[in-house]
Structures are given as C-alpha cells and as structure tokens.
N, C-alpha and C positions, 0 to 999 in steps of 0.2 A: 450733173444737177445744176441747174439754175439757180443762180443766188439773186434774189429780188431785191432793189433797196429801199424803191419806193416805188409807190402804187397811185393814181389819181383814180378817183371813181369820178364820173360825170361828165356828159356829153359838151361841157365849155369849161376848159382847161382853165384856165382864172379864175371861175368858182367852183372849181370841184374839191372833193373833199382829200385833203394828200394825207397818206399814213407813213410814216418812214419808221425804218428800223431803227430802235435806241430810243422812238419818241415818247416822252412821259405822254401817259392817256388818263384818263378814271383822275382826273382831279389828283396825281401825283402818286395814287395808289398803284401802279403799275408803268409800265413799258412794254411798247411791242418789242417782239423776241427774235418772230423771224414772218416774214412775207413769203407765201409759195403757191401754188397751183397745183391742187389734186387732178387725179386722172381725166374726172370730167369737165378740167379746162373750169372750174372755178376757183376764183382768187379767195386766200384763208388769210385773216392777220388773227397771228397768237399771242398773246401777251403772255408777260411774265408779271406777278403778285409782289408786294413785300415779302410773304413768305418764300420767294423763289418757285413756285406753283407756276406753271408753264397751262395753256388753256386757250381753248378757242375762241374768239371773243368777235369775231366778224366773217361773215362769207359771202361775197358777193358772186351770181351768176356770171357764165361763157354770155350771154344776151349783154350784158351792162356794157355803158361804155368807159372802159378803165385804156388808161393810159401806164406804161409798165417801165420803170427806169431799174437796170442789171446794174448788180455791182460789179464791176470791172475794175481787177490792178492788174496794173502792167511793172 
C-alpha cells in the first residue's frame, strides 16, 4: 500500500492547492486523516471530525493535474 503524504492538485505547482496529512482543514473543525487512490486512479482526502468521525470530504479525478509526495522512512 501506498502511503501518500501529500497531494498538490493544479497544473502550476506554486499555486496549487496542497493537502497534507495531519493538516487542520474546515476552520479547525477537522483534519485530513489519510491521502489515497482508489482503483480508478482517483485521489481521496478523508478527514477526520471533532468527534473522531473519519469521511470523505474531497475526490479529485486520474484527468487533474495532481502532483503526489509518498511518505517514505528510512
């Protein structure tokens, strides 16, 4: 499995829109949880709630131009 850790959606990397895992989103009401690619090669960010509620909350198309940074430890 692939661990994403962050995602740039938009075809000029300097303005695109970046999501990272752990980042407060929703005005503090939340955090993305995890970054991943379902089967047909679309990028998912799920956030997590206050209440710990786990949820989809973005999907961008295989068409978009996203830029895809892995978490890698060594």
């Amino acid at each position: 499995m692939e661990l994403i850790r962050k995602v740039s959606v938009g075809s000029d990397y300097k303005n695109a829109m970046h999501y990272i895992v752990q980042q407060d989103v929703l005005s503090g009401n939340g955090k993305i949880h995890l970054i991943s690619r379902n089967k047909s090669g679309e990028i998912e960010i799920w956030i997590e709630n206050t209440s710990s509620e786990i949820m989809l909350w973005k999907s961008f198309g295989a068409n978009m131009p996203i830029s895809i940074e892995f978490n890698i430890d060594f």
